[in-house]
N, C-alpha and C positions, 0 to 999 in steps of 0.2 A: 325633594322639590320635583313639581314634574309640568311640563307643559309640551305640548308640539314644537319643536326647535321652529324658530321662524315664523310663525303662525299666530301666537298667540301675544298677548299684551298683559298675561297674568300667569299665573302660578298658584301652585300650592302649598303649603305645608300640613303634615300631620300635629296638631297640639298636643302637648304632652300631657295637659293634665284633662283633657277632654277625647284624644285619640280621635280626633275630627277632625278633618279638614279645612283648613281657613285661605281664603285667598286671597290675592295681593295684588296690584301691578308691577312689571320689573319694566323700569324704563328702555327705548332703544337700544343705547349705548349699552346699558348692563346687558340685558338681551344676547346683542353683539359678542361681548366678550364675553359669556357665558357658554355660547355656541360656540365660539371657537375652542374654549376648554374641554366641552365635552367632546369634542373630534380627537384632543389631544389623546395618543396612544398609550400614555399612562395614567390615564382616566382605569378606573375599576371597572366601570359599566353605568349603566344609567340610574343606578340607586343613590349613589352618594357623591356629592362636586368634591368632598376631599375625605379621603382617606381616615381612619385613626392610624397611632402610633403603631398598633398591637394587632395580629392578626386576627386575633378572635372579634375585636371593633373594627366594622366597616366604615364606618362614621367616627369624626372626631368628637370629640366629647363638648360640652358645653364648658366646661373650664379650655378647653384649646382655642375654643370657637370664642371666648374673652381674652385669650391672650391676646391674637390676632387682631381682636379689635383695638385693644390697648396697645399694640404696636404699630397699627394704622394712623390710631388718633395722634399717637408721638411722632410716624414721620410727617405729620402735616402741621408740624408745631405745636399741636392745642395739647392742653393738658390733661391727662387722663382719668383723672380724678374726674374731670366733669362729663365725659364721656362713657358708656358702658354698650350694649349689645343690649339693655332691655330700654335706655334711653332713646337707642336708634328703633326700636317696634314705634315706640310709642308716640315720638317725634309727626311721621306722616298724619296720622289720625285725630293726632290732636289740631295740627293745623286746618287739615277738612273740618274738623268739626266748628276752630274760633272762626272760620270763611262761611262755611255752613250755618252753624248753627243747630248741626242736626245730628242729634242724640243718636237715631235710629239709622244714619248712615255711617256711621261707625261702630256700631255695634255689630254687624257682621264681620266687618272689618277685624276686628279684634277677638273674635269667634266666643262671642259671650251670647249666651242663651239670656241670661238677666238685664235688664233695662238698667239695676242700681250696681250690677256689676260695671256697667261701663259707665257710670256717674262717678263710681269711686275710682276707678282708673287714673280717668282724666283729671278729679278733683275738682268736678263743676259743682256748685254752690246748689242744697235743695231746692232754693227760690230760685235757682237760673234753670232748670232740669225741670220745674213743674212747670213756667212760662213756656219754655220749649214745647215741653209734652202737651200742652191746653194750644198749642197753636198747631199742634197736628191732628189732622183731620182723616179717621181709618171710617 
């Protein structure tokens, strides 16, 4: 993840399965406590906010990166089973989009190159995806 500390209101990520960059907003608050992580002296450097186990991984792994969420979702009561780390991507975008309305503002959002890539994502209905599409004007 990378952005100018303090300055900016987004971020990045590399996607794994396209090696592209996708970008995001990180709220204030996160922002905040982010900044102050990465000051912290047992930060590695500006590559990676956590560590892996293993020295050869600079990064934690995607199985660590679901534990953590599953230990998050458990200390805040909710059950884990209804929660995952690919529910929390998908959560923000799908709300812009039922507020929206708008196929095409989430779709960068979710770093889809295809239009029916992010119809099947979201799971919007062909006949709500082509009304959407015929009501934009390029």
């Amino acid at each position: 993840m990378s952005w100018p500390l303090g300055r900016s209101k987004n971020a990045s990520v590399l996607q794994s399965t396209t090696q592209k960059p996708v970008r995001f907003e990180i709220s204030e608050g996160t922002r905040a406590s982010l900044d102050r992580w990465m000051q912290d002296p047992l930060m590695l450097g500006p590559e990676y906010l956590w560590r892996g186990r293993f020295h050869e991984c600079l990064h934690i792994s995607t199985r660590q990166y679901a534990r953590i969420v599953r230990d998050w979702v458990t200390s805040i009561g909710l059950e884990a089973s209804a929660y995952d780390a690919h529910s929390m991507r998908r959560t923000k975008v799908t709300q812009i989009y039922q507020k929206a309305g708008n196929l095409r503002a989430v779709q960068p959002l979710l770093g889809h190159t295809k239009m029916d890539s992010t119809v099947r994502y979201l799971g919007v209905e062909l006949e709500d995806a082509l009304a959407i599409a015929e009501s934009i004007e390029i």
